[in-house]
Every structure is written in C-alpha cells, then in structure tokens.
N, C-alpha and C positions, 0 to 999 in steps of 0.2 A: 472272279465274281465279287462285285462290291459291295460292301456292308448295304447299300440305300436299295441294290438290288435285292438282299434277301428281306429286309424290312417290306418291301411292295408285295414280297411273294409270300410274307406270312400271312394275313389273314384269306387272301384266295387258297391257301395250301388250306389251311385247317375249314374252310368254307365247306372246301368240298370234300374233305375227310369226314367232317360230319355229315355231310346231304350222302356221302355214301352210307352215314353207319343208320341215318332213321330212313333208309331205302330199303336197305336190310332187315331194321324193322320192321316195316310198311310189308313186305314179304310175307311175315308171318301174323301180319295182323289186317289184311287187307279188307277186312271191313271195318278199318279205323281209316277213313280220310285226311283224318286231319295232320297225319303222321305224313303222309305221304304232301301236303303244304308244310309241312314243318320243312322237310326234308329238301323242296322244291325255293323255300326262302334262303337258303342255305348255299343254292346252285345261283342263284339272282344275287348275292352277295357276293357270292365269289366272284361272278362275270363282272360286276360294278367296280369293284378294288382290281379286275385285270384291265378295264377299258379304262378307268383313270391313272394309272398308275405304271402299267407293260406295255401298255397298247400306242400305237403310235398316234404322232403331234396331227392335229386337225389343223385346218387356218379356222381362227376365230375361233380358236379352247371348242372348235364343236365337241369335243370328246366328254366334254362333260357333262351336257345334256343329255344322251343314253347311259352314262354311269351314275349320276345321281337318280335316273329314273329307277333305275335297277335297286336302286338302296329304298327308295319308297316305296317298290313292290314287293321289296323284302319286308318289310315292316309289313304291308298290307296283308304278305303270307303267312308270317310269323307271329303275329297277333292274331290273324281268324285262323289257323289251328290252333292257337292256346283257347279262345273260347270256344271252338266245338270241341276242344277235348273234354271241357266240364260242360258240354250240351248247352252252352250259353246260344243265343242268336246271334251269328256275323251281319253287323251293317254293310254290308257289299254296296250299298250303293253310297254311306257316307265314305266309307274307305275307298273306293274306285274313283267318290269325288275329288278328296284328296290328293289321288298318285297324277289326276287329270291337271288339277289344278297346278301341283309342282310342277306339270308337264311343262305348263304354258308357261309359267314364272322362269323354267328354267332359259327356256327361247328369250324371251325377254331381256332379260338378267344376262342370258349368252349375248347375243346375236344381235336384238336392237339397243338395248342401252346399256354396255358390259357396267356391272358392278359387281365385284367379287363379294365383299361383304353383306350385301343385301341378297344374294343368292346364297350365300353362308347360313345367316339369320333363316333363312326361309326354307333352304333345306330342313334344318335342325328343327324350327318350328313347327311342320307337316309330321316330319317323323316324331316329334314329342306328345303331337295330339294324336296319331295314332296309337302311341303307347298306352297316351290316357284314357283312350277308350277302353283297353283292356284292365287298367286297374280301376277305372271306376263301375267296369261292371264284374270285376272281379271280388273287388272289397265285400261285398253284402254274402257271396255264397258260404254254405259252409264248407272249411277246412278241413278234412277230417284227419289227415296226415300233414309230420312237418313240413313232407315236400308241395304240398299244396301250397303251406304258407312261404316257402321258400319262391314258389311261381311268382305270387302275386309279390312277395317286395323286389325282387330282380326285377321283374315289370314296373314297379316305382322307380327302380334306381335307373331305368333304361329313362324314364319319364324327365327325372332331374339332370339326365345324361346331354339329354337334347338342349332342354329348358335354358339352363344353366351355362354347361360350359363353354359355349362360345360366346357366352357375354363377360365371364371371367378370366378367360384367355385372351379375349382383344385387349382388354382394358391392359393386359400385360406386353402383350405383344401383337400388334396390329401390321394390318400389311395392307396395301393399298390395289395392288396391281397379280395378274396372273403368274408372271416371271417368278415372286419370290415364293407360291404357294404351299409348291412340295418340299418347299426347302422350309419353311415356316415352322415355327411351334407349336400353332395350331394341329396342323396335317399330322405332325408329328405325334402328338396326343391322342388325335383322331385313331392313328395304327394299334396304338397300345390300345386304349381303353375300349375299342371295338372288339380287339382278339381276348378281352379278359369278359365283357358284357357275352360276347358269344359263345365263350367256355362256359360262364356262369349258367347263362340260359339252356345252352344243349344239354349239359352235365344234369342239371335239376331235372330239364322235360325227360330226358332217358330215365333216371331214377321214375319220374311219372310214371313212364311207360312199361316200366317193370315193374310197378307196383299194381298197375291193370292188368295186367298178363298174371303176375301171378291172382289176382283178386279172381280173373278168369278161370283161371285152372284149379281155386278152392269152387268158384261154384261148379263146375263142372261136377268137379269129384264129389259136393254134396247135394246134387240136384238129380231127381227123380226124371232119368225122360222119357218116361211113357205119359206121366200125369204133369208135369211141369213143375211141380212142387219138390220141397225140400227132400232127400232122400233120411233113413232113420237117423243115419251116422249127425247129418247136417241139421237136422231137428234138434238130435239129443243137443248138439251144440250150442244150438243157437236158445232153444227153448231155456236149456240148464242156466247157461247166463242172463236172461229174463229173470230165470227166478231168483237166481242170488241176488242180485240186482233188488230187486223187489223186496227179496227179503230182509235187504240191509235196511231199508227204507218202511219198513211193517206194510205194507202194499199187500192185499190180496190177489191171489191169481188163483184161474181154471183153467185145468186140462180136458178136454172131451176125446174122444174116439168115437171115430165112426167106423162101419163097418158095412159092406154093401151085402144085403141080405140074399142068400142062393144062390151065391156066385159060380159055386163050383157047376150048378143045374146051367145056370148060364152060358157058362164053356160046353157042356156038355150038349148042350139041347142047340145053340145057335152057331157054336166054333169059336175060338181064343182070339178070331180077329173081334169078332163083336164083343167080344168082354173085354179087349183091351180098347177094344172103342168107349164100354163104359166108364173103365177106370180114368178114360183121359177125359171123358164127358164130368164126371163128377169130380175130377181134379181139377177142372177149369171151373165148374160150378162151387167150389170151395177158394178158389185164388178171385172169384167175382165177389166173394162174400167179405173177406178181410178188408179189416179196419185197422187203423194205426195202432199197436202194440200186441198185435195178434200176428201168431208163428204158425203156418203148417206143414205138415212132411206126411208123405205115404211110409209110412211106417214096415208096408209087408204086404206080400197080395194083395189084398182088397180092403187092406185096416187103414186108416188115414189118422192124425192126429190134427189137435188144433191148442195151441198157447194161447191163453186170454191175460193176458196182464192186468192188471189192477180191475179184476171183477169179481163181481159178486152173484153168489148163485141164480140170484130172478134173470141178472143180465146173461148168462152163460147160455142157460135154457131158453130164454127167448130166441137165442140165435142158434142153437142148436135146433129149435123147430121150427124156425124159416131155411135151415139147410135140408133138411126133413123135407118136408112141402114143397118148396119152391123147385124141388130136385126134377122134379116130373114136367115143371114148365120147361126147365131148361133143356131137357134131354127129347122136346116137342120135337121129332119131325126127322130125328137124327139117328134112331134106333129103329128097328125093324117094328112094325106098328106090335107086337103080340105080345113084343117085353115091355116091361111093364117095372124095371127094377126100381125099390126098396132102399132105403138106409137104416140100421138102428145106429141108435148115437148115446152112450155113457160118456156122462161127466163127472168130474169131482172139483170139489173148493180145496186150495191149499192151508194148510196151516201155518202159522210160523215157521214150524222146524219141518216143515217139508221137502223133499229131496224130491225132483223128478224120478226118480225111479217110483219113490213110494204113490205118487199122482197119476202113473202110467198103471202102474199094477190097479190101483183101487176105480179110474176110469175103468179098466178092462173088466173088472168084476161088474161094475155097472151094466158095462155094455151087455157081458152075458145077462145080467139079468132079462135087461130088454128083449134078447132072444128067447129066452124063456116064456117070457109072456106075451111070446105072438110076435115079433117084430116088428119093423116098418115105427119104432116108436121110439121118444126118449125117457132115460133113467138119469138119475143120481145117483152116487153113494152113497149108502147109508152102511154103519156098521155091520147090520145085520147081511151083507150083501156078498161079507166075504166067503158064505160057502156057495157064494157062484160059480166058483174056480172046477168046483168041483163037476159040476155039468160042463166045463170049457171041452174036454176030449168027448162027449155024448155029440156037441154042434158042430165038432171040428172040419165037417162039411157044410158047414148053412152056409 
C-alpha cells in the first residue's frame, strides 16, 4: 500500500467516521434536523475526496466535476446545519444557487475550456462565500458558551481557508495542466488542512451537541409537565440566581404566589382530569403573562410562583391583578360551563438582604391572607401578616 494511497484515503476515512458518529447522534436527537445535514455533509465529503482521488480516470478529468460538486454540497450542508442549529434562517435558495452555479463552471472549466486554475479559484471561491454566509450571520447572535464562540471562528478560519490559500500557494507553486495536480503542493495542502478544518469543525459541533442534550435533560428534570412551567426544584434555581444577581446590583425584586382557590372541591366535584385541565389552563395563562426578567414555576399542587426582577410593589400588583382577571377570559369555552375557578395571589417586595426562602415564606402568608378574606383577590405582605401561618392548616383544603 503506498504512502499517496493512504494520504487519498484519509479524509474519506475520517469523513465518514464522523457522518457515522452525528448519525448516532441524530438517533437520539431526531427532532434535531440539522444534525442529521451535519452528518449527511460529512457523507458528500467523503464521496468527493473517493471520486477525485480512488475513483477511476475519466477522459477529459470528467471525474472532477461530480467531485467538486460533492465538496459544494458539502459546504451547502454544513453551513445550513450550523445555522439551524442556533435557529438561524437557511438561504436554500442562495446556497442551492451557488452549488448550481459551480455546477455549470465546473463543465465549463472541465469540458469546454479546460483551465485548472480558474476552476481551482472558483471552487475555493463558491465555498468561501458559503462559509461567509455563516459567519456573517453568525457574528451578531449571542454566544452564551465558549463553544458557541468556537463555532463561529472555525467558520472564519474555513472563510480565510478558501479566500486565501490558493492564492498563496500558486504564487509558490503553480501548475498549469491536470497531469501535475495530485502530485502538486497545492492538492497536497488541500489533504491536510481539510482533515484538521473537519476535525476542528466535528469536534466543536459534537461538544455543541452535548451541550444541548444536556441543557435538554436539565430542562426536563426542572420543568413541570402538567403546567409547562418551571417545576420547584428549577424555580428555586433559577429565581435564587435572579435574586443574587439583583442583589449585587441594589435592584429590587418581587415574589408572588398564586394559588387556585377550591381546588380540592374541584377534583372532587368534576374528577382530577378537569382539575389537571385547570392547572395546565392556568399554567399557560401565566407563561402568556411573562415579560422579560420574570421567573415561574408550580411550586406544588395548585401553588404557582412568579419572580419579578427589578420591581416595585405598584408594578407587582398590577400584574398580579391582570392574572387575577384575565384568568376567567382565558379558561372561556375550555372548562365545563359550571366551573367557574378563582386565583388568590400574595405578594412580597424583597429587601436588600433577602434570601428567596425568606420571599416565598412572607408571599405565602400573604397569600393566606387573601384566603382569609374571601378569595379570588390579591394581598401584600405586610408585617402584620405573619400570624397568617397560623390559619395555613384551617385552609389546607381551599
């Protein structure tokens, strides 16, 4: 086996080592599409470096025209998975223009007026501006991990990869004719710096893709699925770091609780399908209400919580009484006409040295307040509010 033979068979080998390994991922992620083009650019790479390079002699280099196409559909697939992976829009029909356009250059360039160089340039060129589509609409999102930022400069360096090097390598070493190609220095570059650009790029996207998988499997574990919202665990979480947050910064925050009034009457009197009907009725009607630095989680049967970040009590309570109110439009037509359910809702303002424990407690006494005097209403904390605790086990069925 000779040394140029295993050079041809390195990047087809590792091509499809990878199109096998995000196949496997695609498996267990198969509502992620874009894994499955990752995976599928990877297979179109391989096939391109076996038909230029394994694959037998054509008359008139035909062989090159389905293997550079191969390499611009690879680009075309490996670029619109990196942007549907950050939910970006795929230009499919600039990108499809593109692989068309090389199509016909390449016939050209082959068949009616061979010029190696000029079909060199033009390859490189197609796939450059493919690359740039993705870092230019990659640049502006936010990063929120380093392998995000690791995406988008691999996608730079693929950019400069095209741009660049085959105008710095003729000027070194040029070749005029097909005979000297794969024997060239060119070609030669081409083998390495593809098999390190394609490690770079699979290696980072898989780190991506395990970084969504697990970001999947924390929501899972802290998300409520009856109500769609945070479960306590994922609330206490996520709220507590709001409020440290906040509190580094002197930023006030409010905590509210809600609570659906007579829910136990509710199981009781219609059956635990219609009260879990409610709970996801009014856990949708609180995920329609939220604004940007507001947290909610179902806390516990029928308790719901809500994080208000940098509010003040006029603003807490106004929106606590449009969730109030508004509860009864939302739940029109979707309940059995006869129920009729209720929220009360306690709030509290934090203070500087406040701990979410202490703003869930003093919400909760709010809330029984609200119980106390008739339901269906909202309360504040006030001092005077903590021997509500003591009525808590009297309501412990409202």
């Amino acid at each position: 086996m000779s040394s140029q033979f295993v050079i041809a068979m390195l990047n087809p080998t590792i091509g499809m080592l990878f199109a096998a390994a995000f196949f496997l991922l695609w498996t267990n992620q198969r509502g992620q599409a874009y894994i499955l083009m990752i995976a599928a650019s990877y297979v179109t790479s391989s096939v391109g470096f076996l038909i230029q390079d394994v694959g037998p002699d054509f008359a008139n280099e035909f062989e090159r025209i389905p293997a550079n196409t191969c390499f611009l559909v690879t680009g075309y697939l490996l670029i619109g998975g990196v942007l549907k992976r950050y939910g970006l829009p795929v230009p499919h029909a600039l990108m499809a223009g593109i692989v068309a356009a090389g199509a016909a250059g390449l016939c050209w360039f082959v068949l009616l007026r061979p010029d190696l160089t000029a079909r060199v340039f033009m390859v490189n060129f197609l796939l450059g501006c493919i690359a740039l589509i993705a870092a230019v609409k990659l640049y502006p999102i936010e990063k929120r991990h380093l392998v995000d930022r690791l995406v988008f400069w691999v996608t730079v360096l693929c950019v400069l990869n095209f741009f660049l090097r085959p105008a710095l390598i003729m000027l070194v070493d040029g070749f005029n004719d097909f005979d000297n190609f794969q024997q060239s220095f060119y070609w030669t570059t081409v083998q390495f710096t593809q098999v390190m650009i394609s490690l770079l790029f699979a290696l980072t996207l898989m780190v991506a893709i395990a970084l969504d998988l697990i970001g999947d499997l924390r929501h899972e574990a802290n998300t409520d699925d009856l109500s769609g919202l945070l479960n306590r665990r994922g609330f206490e979480q996520e709220a507590g770091k709001a409020l440290k947050a906040g509190r580094a910064q002197g930023r006030p925050a409010c905590l509210m609780i809600a609570d659906l009034d007579h829910f136990k009457a509710i199981n009781d009197t219609y059956g635990h399908a219609v009260g879990d009907r409610t709970i996801d009725l009014f856990g949708k009607h609180v995920a329609a209400s939220l604004e940007p630095g507001m947290i909610a989680g179902r806390i516990g049967g029928e308790e719901f919580a809500i994080f208000i970040a940098d509010a003040e009590l006029g603003a807490a309570r106004r929106l606590a009484e449009t969730l109030r109110v508004r509860f009864a439009e939302h739940i029109a037509g979707k309940l059995p006409p006869s129920l009729k359910p209720t929220t009360s809702i306690g709030l509290c303002v934090s203070a500087t040295e406040s701990e979410l424990y202490d703003l869930m407690r003093k919400a909760d006494e709010a809330l029984y307040q609200a119980k106390r005097l008739g339901r269906n209403q909202v309360q504040a904390f006030t001092p005077r509010d903590s021997g509500a605790l003591a009525a808590k086990q009297a309501l412990a069925g409202a």
